[in-house]
C-alpha positions as CSV (number, residue, x, y, z in Angstrom):
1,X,0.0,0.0,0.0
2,X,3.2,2.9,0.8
3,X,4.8,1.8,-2.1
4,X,1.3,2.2,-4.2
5,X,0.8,5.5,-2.4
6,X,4.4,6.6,-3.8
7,X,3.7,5.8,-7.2
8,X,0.4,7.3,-7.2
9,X,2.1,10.5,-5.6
10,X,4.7,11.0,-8.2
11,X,2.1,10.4,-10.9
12,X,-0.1,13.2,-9.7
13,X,2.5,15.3,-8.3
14,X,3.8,15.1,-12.3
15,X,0.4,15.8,-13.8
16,X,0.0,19.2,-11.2
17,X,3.8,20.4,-12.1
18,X,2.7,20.1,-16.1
19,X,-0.3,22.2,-15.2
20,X,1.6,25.0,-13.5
21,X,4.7,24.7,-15.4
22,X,3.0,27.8,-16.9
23,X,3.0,30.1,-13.7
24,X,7.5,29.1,-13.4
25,X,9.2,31.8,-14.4
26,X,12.4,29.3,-15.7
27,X,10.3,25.9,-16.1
28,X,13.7,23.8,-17.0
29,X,14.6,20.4,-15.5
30,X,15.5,21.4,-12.2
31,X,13.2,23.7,-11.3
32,X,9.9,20.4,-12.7
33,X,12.2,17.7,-10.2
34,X,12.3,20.0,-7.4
35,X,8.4,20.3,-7.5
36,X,8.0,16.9,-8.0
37,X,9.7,16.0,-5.3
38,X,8.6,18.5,-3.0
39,X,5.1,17.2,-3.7
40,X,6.1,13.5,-3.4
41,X,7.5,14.7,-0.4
42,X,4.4,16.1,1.4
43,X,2.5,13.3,0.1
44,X,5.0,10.7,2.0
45,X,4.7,12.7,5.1
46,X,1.0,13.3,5.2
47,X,1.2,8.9,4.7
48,X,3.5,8.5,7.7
49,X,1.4,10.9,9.5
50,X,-1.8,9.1,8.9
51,X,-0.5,6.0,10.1
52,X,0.7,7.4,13.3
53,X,-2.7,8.9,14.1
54,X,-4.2,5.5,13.9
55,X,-1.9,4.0,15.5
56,X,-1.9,6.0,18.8
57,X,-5.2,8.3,18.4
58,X,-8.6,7.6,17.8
59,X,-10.3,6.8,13.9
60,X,-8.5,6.6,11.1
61,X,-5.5,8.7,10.6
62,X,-5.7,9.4,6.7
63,X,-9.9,9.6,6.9
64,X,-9.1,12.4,9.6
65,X,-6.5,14.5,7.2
66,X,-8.6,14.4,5.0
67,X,-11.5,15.5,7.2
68,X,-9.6,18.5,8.7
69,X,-8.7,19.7,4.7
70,X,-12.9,19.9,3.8
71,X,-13.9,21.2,7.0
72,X,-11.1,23.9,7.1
73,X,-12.2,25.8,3.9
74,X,-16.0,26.3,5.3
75,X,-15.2,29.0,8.1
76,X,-14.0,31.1,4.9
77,X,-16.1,30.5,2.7
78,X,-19.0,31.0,4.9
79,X,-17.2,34.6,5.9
80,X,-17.1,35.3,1.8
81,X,-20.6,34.5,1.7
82,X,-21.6,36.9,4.1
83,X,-19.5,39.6,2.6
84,X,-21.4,38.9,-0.5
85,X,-25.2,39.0,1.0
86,X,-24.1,42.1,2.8
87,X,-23.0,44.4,-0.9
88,X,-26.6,42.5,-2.0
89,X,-24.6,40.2,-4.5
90,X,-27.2,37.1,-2.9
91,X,-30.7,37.5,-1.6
92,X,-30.5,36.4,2.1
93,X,-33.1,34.2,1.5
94,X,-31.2,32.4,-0.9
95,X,-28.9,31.5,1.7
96,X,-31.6,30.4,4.1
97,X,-32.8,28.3,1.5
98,X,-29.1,26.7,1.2
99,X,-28.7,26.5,4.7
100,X,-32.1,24.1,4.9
101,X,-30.8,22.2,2.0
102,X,-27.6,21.6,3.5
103,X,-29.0,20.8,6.9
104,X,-31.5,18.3,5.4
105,X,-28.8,16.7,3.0
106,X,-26.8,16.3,6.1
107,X,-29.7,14.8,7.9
108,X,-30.2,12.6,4.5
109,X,-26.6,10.9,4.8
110,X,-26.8,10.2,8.5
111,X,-30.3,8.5,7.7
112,X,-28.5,6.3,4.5
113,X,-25.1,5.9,6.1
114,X,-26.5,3.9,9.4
115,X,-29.7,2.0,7.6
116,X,-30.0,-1.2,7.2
117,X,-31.9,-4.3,6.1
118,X,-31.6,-6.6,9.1
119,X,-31.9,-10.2,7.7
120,X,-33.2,-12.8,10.7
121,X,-30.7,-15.8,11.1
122,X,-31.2,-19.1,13.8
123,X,-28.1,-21.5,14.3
124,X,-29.2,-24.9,14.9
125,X,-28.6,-26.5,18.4
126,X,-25.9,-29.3,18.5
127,X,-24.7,-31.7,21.2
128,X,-21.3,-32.4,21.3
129,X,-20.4,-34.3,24.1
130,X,-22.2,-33.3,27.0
131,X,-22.5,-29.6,25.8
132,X,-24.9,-27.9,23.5
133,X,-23.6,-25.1,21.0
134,X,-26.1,-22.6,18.8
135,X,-30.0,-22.0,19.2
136,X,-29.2,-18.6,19.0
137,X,-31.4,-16.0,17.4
138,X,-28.9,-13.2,15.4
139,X,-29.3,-11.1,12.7
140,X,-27.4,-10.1,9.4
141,X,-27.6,-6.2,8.8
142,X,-27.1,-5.7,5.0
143,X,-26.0,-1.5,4.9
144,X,-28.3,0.6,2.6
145,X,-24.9,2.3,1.3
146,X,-22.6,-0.9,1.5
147,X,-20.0,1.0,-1.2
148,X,-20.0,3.9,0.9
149,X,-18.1,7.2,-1.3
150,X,-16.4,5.0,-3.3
151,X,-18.6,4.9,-6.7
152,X,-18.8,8.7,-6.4
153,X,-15.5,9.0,-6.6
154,X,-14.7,6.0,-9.4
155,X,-17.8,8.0,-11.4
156,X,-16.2,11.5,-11.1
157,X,-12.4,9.9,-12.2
158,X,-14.4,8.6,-15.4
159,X,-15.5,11.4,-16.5
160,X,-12.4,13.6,-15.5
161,X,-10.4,11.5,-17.9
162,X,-11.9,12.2,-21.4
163,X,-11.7,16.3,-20.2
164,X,-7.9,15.6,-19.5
165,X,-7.2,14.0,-22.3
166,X,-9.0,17.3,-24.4
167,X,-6.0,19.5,-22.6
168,X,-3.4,17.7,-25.1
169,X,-5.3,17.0,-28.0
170,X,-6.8,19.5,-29.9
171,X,-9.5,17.6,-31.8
172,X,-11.1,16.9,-28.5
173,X,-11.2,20.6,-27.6
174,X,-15.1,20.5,-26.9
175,X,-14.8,18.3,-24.6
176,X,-13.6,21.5,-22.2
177,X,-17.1,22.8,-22.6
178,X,-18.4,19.1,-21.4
179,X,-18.9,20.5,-18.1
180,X,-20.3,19.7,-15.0
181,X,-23.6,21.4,-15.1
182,X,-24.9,20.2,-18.7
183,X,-28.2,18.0,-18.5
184,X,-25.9,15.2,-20.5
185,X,-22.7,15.3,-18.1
186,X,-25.4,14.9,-15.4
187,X,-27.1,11.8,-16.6
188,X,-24.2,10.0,-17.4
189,X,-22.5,11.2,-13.8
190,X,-25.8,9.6,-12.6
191,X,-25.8,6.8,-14.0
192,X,-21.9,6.0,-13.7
193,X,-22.5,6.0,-10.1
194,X,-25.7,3.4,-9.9
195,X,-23.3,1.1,-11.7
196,X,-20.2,1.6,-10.1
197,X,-22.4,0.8,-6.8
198,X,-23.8,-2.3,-8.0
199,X,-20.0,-3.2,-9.1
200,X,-17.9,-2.5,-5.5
201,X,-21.4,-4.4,-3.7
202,X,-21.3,-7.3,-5.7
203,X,-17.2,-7.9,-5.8
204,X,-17.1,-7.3,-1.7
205,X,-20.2,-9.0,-0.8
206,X,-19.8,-12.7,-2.1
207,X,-24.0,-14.3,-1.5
208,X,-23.1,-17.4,-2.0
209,X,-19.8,-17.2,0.0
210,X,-21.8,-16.2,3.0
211,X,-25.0,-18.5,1.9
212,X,-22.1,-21.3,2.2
213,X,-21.1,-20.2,5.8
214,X,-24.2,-19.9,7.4
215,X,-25.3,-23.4,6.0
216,X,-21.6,-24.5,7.4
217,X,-22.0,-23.4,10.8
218,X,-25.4,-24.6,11.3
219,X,-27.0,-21.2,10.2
220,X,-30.4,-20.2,8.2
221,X,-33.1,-17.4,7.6
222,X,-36.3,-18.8,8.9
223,X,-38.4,-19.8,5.8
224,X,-35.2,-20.4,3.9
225,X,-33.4,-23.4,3.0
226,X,-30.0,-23.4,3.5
227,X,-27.8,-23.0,0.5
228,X,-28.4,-21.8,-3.1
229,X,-32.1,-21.1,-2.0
230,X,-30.4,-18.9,1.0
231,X,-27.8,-17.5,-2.0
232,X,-30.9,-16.8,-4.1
233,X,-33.1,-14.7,-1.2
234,X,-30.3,-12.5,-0.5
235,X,-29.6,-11.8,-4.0
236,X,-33.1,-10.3,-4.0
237,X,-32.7,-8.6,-0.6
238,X,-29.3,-6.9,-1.6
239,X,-30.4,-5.9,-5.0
240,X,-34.0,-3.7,-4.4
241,X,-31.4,-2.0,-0.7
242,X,-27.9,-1.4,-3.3
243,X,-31.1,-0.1,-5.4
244,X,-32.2,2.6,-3.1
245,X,-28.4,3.4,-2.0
246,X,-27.7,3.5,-6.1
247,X,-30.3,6.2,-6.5
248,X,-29.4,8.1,-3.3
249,X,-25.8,7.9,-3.9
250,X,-26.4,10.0,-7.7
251,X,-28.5,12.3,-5.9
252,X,-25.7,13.5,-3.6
253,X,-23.2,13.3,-6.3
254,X,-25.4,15.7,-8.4
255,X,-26.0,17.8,-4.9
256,X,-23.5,20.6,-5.6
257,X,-25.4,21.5,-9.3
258,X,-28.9,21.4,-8.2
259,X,-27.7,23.4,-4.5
260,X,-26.1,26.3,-7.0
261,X,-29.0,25.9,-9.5
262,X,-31.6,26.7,-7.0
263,X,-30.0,29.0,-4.4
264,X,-27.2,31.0,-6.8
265,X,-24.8,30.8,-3.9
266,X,-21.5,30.0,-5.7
267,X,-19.1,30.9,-2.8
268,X,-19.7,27.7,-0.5
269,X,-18.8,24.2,-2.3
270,X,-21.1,21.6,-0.7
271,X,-20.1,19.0,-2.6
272,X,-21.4,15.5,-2.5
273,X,-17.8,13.6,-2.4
274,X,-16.7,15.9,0.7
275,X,-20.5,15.8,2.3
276,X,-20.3,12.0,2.2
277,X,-16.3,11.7,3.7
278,X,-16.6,14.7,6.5
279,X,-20.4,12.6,7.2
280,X,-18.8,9.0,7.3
281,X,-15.2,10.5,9.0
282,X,-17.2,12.0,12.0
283,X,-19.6,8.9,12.5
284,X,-16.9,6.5,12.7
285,X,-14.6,8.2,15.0
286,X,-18.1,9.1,17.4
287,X,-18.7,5.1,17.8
288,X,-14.7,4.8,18.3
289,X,-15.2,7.1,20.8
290,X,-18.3,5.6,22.5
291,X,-16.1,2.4,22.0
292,X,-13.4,3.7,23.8
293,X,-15.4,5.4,26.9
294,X,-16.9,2.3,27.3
295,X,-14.2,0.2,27.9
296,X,-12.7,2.2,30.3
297,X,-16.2,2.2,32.3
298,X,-15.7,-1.4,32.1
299,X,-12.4,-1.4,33.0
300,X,-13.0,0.8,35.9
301,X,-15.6,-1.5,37.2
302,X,-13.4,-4.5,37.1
303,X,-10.3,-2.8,39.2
């Protein structure tokens, strides 16, 4: 994974020096290989970094960086936003409007993020020896957003790539104007993202490995046989919830257009990438905490 992270680093850290090369006022050799490795440099450190907030703080040391980064930018960029209602640039009930939109696409992710379809699973009772193992009642939670940010972010890079390629070849120069906020780019962003979800669910949720378990450990959904029938039903099941992620997944990837489109405030970025990390960052280091707390109460109880 560090020596991925490297590689990836020096690739982008070369693709942002050919896009400034411009603003160098001698862009020779030297001047391109310092920049690359000054970039390759931070990106190393910001790595090491990561790992050592994992390792002795609390959540996930690179989620958190990245965190801290999106969050920073809002205190100015609510400041700019004021400064522009107050010379009557925005109506202030534009910004109201925005505000509830946020608020409620906030509330929106919280709701997606922790539901889930709880799937009812008995383990039959055995005897072995003079001791009897399973009869328990559980559950299987399948999540309602299982790929999490991830086919936001594979749908975005897709459609980055044919713009990037436009910035070499001239043929392709109307790609430029393919922007985000054409009805086409906007579909196709869509419907990149319902497919890249149904993608990352179905390579990192194996049915019929976990069909297979449950009937090997004496497991089964009541009503259910055990097996490909158990494979079959939660094909069903995890289709019609990666469905209703799917669809709520393209709505907060097309967030930022339809937020601008109806409210005209430009100077606040509330994109649906960032919404969905700072959202899923903040609810995983809560439960760590909770986590945490709670062991010392128990540890506390035990001395």
């Amino acid at each position: 994974t560090r020596y991925g992270t490297l590689v990836l680093g020096i690739i982008q850290a070369i693709g942002i020096t050919m896009a400034i090369r411009g603003a160098v006022e001698e862009p020779g050799v030297l001047p391109i290989v310092l920049i690359v490795t000054t970039l390759t440099a931070g990106t190393c450190f910001l790595m090491w970094l990561g790992e050592k907030i994992t390792e002795h703080g609390i959540g996930n040391g690179i989620s958190l960086i990245i965190f801290t980064g999106i969050v920073a930018r809002y205190p100015a960029n609510i400041h700019m936003t004021i400064q522009t209602v107050g010379r009557g640039g925005i109506s202030p009930l534009n910004v109201v409007l925005f505000v509830i939109l946020a608020v409620a696409a906030v509330v929106g992710v919280i709701w997606i993020q922790e539901g889930q379809r709880r799937i009812p699973v008995q383990y039959a009772k055995r005897v072995v020896g003079r001791r009897i193992y399973g009869g328990q009642s559980t559950h299987m939670p399948l999540r309602v957003n299982h790929a999490g940010v991830i086919p936001v972010i594979f749908a975005s890079s897709v459609l980055a790539f044919p713009m990037t390629i436009a910035q070499f070849v001239p043929r392709l120069d109307f790609l430029r104007n393919w922007t985000s906020g054409s009805i086409s780019y906007m579909i196709i962003y869509a419907l990149l993202v319902v497919f890249f979800t149904y993608f990352y669910t179905a390579v990192t949720f194996n049915v019929v490995e976990v069909a297979n378990n449950m009937k090997k450990y004496g497991g089964f959904i009541p009503g259910i046989r055990p097996g490909k029938p158990t494979a079959d039903y939660l094909e069903r099941v995890l289709s019609r919830v990666t469905l209703a992620g799917a669809l709520f997944l393209a709505a907060i990837a097309l967030l930022p257009n339809m937020m601008t489109a109806l409210t005209k405030v430009r100077s606040i970025y509330f994109g649906g990438t960032a919404l969905l990390i700072v959202v899923g960052v903040a609810l995983d280091t809560m439960k760590q905490i909770e986590a945490q707390l709670l062991m010392r109460q128990y540890e506390g109880f035990i001395k």
